[in-house]
Structure formats: structure tokens, C-alpha cells
N, C-alpha and C positions, 0 to 999 in steps of 0.2 A: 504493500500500500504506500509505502515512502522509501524510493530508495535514492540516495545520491551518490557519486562516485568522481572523484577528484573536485568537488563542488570549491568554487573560489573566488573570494570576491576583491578587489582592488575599489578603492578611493583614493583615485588619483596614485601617490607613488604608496599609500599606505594600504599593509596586506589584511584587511579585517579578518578573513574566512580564508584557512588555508588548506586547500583540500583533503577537505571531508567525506568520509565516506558514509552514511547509513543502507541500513537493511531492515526494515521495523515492517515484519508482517500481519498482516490484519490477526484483529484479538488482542495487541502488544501495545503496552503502553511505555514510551521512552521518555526516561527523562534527560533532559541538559543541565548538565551543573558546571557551574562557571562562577568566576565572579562578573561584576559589572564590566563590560568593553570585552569580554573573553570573546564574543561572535555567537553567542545565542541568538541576541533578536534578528542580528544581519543574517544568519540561516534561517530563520523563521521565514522572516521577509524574502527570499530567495524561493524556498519552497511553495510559497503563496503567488507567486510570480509577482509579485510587487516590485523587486528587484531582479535586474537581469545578472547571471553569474559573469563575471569574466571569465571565466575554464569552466570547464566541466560540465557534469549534465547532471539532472535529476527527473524522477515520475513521479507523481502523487496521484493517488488512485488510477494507477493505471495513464494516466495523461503527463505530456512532457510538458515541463514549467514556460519552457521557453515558447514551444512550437503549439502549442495547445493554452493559453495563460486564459483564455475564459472558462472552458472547461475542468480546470485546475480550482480555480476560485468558484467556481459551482458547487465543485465538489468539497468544499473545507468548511469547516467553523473554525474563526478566528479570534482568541481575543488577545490584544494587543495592549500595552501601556498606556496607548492614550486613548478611552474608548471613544469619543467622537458622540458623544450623546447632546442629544437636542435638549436646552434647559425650557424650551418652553413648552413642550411636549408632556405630554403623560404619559406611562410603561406601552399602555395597551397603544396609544396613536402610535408610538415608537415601533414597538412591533410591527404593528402592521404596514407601516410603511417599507421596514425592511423586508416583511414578507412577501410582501412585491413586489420588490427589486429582486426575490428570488424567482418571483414567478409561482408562487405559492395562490392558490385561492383563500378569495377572506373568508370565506368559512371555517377554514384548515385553520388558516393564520389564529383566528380566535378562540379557536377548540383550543389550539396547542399551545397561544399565549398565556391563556386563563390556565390551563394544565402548569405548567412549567412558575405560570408568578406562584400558585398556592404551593408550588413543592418548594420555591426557593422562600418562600415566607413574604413575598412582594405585595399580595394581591391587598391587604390592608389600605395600602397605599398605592394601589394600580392605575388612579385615577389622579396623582397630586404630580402636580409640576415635578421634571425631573431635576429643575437647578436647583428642589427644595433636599431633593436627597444626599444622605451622609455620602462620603467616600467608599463605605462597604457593599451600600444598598445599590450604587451604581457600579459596583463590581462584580455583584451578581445577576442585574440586569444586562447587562455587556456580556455575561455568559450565557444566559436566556438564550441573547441574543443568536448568538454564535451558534446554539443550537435548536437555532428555530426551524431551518428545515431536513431537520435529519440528515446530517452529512457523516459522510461514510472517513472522513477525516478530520481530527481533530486541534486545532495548533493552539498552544494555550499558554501563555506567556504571565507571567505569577499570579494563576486564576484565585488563589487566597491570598493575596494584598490587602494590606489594611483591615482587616475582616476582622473583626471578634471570635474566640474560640467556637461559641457555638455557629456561625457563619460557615467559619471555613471548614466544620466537619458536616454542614447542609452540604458545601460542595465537596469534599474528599467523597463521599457518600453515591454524592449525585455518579460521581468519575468514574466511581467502582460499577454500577448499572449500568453505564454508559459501554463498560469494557464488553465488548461481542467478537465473536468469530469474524465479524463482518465488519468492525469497526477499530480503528489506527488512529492513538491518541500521545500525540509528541507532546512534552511536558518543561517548559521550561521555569525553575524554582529555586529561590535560597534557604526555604526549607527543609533541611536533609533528613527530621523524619517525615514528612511529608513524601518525599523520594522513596523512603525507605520503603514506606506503606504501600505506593500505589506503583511502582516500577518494575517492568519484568525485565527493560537492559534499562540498564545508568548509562549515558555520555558523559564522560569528563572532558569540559575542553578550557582550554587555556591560551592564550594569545591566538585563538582563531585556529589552533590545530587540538584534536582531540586526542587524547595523551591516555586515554583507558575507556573501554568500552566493553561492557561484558554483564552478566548479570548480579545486584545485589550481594548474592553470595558468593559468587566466584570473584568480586572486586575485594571486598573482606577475606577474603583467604591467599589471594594475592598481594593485600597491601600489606595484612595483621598477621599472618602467620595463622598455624592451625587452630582450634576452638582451645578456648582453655574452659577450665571446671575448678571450681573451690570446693573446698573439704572445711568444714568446721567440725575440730574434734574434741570432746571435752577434756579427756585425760592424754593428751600429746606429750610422751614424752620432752624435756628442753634436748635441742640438738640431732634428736631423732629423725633418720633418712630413709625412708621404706627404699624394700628392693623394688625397682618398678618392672610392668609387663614392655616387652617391645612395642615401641611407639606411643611411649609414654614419658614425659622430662618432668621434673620438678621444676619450678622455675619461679619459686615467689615461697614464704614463707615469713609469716606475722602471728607471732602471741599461739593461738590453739588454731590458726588457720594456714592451711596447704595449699597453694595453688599448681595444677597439673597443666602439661600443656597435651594433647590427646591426638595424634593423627586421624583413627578409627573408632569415633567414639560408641560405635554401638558394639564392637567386638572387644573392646579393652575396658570400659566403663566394667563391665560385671566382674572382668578379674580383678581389678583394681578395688573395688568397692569390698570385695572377699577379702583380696591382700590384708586390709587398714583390718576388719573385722577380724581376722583370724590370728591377726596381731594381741588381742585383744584390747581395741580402742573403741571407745564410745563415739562414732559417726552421727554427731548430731542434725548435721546437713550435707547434702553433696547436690551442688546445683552447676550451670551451666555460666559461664563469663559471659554478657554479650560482645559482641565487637559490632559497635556502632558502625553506621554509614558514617558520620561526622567524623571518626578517625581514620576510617579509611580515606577521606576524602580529603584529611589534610594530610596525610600519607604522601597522599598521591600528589599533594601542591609542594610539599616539602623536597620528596625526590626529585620532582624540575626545578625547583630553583637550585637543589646540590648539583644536576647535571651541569644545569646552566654556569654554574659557577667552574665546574672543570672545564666546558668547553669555554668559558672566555679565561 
């Protein structure tokens, strides 16, 4: 549903987007993690044919951005930074005016407007001026938007901005229904459990080239090393070093707690947990370490600027 391949963009002598590749098949949803200026929104806009690439090429739903850009933007919901909302407008005129530029019937438009404000919490206020709404409420109308006429793609550029906790899990919520066999939703966010939650590949990109791309848990096992597991044990011996099963390190040790680091956790966990007991130690817990996206993620910012630093 989204593929690009050497995707590139130039401003003038400056290289925003340095050939990127994706692959994001329908039912997947991808996120972009970057910081600010890294070439997220300049690939969004690219894909949306908003922008022409300098190199390379990309498809979205099946159409070329370049050689096809009305039929590209047919097929997408968009939402963007700046959403372009009409302040003297109300939700529902709003809609439907875009529902018309898709070529939607008003009958549809209104079924699906009135559907979509009572799921986002809007319809209260579906009739009051939009330059009267907060900065949340028109970021969830701007995602309405984007999905008023069921598009089989989805480009969404930090769709929980400024949002209030219960807001932004209206929409984490909405994203998760939205995910279908048939539907392809790129995800761009500084969120990283946001990321974490709703992402089946991460993009890391960084000065416009993508530096790791792979899924959630194969980026944490790549950046973090293997799963580790803590041991709290009441009567630990001071000093005490269990013999460990293969593929099992000690690697941490505090007061009555063990930390393990685990290759195969489902075939070593059960020796390991016999080992400590047959010792005779009182296991009062034996739980899992998480390895966050948020450290993998500064991992991974970490390792380019040490490269960066050997190559100059």
C-alpha cells in the first residue's frame, strides 16, 4: 500500500529526505520517529504528492505519487500540522464541504459526519463556530476529517497533539479499528509509547536518512540486548553467584535482588527459577525487565552521533 525506494528530496543545495526506502503492507501500521527537521513531514508530503521527489519513486495504494498525484490524494486521509480549518464554519458545514471535494454524496457525508463527531466526543459542539474550539477539539476534527471518506490510506502527522489524556486515547483507540487487512496507516509521532502501542514497523530516521527500520521488538533486541528478568529473593545469600543454565549472564545485583540477562526465555526461565529454589532461596518474585521503545530509541540516536563522531 506505501512503498518508496530511493525517495529524495533537495531544497535547493539542502538534502531534506535522503533516500528512503519503505515497504508498509496493507493491515501495517508505521510509525516515523525522528526528531523535528529529521524529514518526516517532507516524506509525508512527498507521498501525498504534495511534493515532487527529486530521485526516486514511490506508490500509494497502488498509484505513482508522481505520474498518478490525483488519484494518490483520492486515495489518502491526511492530517497535517497545520489543519486548514475554516473558523467561521461549524464541524458539520466543514465536513461537508470536504465531503464534496471528495465527491462523497450528502447523504453519506452526514451519516458519516454525525457517526465519526459522536465517536470523537464532537457532536456537543457540532454546530458552534470552529475558531471557538480548543486546540484538541480541532485536532480531532482535522482527523474526522481525514477520515471522512474511507480511505484505504492513512498519513497522520502527530494525530495526539495537544490532546488531553482522555482525547488522545479517543484516538489511539479510534487507530486500533481503523487497522484492517485493507487499510495502510503511516504514523508520524514524538510519542514513543504511543509508537510503542500502535506500531507493527518503527522508522527511525534522522537527518533525512532512516538509520533502523524493523519491528518494535526486533529494534529493542537490536539496540538493548537480550530481555533481562529480576529475581527478588528474601534470604540471598551477601556475595552469592548461582551457577547459571547456558544462555543465561548475571548482570546486575542490588541488596536481595538478581538481575538475569536471558537469550531463550521460555526454555531457560524454568531451569533457572528450579536452580535459585533448589538452592534453597525464598523467590519472592521473578518478573520480566521491560526494554522500553524510548531507550531503544535513544540507542539508536546515540550510536549516530558516536558514528558520526568517528567518521569526522
Amino acid at each position: 500500500m506505501i512503498w518508496a525506494e530511493n525517495l529524495t528530496k533537495y531544497f535547493d543545495d539542502f538534502l531534506a529526505v535522503d533516500q528512503v526506502n519503505l515497504n508498509v503492507r496493507a493491515g501495517q501500521v508505521l510509525v516515523l520517529l525522528g526528531p523535528n527537521g529529521a524529514g518526516k513531514t517532507t516524506t509525508v508530503r512527498m507521498l501525498t504528492s504534495i511534493l515532487t521527489p527529486s530521485n526516486g519513486q514511490a506508490r500509494v495504494a497502488g498509484y505513482d505519487v508522481v505520474k498518478e498525484p490525483d488519484r494518490v490524494r483520492a486515495s489518502v486521509g491526511v492530517l497535517t500540522e497545520h489543519h486548514g480549518l475554516y473558523g467561521r464554519m461549524n464541524a458539520l458545514e466543514y465536513l461537508e464541504f470536504y465531503g464534496q471535494l471528495y465527491g462523497l454524496p450528502v447523504e453519506a457525508i452526514r451519516q458519516r459526519s454525525t457517526e465519526m463527531l459522536e465517536q470523537f466526543g464532537l457532536a456537543p459542539v457540532s454546530k458552534q463556530r470552529l475558531g471557538k474550539y480548543s486546540k484538541g477539539m480541532r485536532q480531532k476534527l482535522a482527523l474526522v476529517r481525514s477520515m471522512l471518506h474511507n480511505p484505504p490510506v492513512l498519513l497522520l502527522d502527530e494525530p495526539t497533539s495537544a490532546m488531553d489524556p482522555e482525547s488522545a486515547r479517543t484516538v489511539r483507540d479510534a487507530i486500533q479499528v481503523l487497522r484492517s487487512k485493507d487499510r495502510t496507516i503511516l504514523l508520524c509521532t514524538h510519542n514513543l509509547a504511543e509508537a510503542e502501542e500502535l506500531a507493527d514497523q518503527i522508522a527511525i530516521i534522522r537527518q533525512g536518512r532512516i538509520i533502523h527500520y524493523d519491528s518494535p521488538a526486533n529494534l529493542k533486541l537490536k539496540l538493548l540486548g537480550p530481555t533481562e528478568y529480576e529475581a527478588l529473593i528474601e534470604n540471598l545469600p551477601p556475595g552469592w553467584i548461582p551457577e547459571l543454565p547456558i544462555g543465561v549472564r548475571l548482570t546486575g545485583r542490588s541488596g536481595n535482588t538478581l538481575r538475569f540477562e536471558v537469550d531463550a526465555p521460555a526454555e531457560a526461565n524454568p531451569f533457572l527459577l528450579r536452580l535459585l529454589i533448589e538452592r534453597g532461596l525464598k523467590v519472592i518474585s521473578f518478573q520480566q525487565v521491560p526494554h522500553s521503545l524510548e531507550n531503544a530509541y535513544l540507542q539508536a540516536v546515540a550510536q549516530a552521533n558516536q558514528e558520526e563522531l568517528h567518521v569526522g
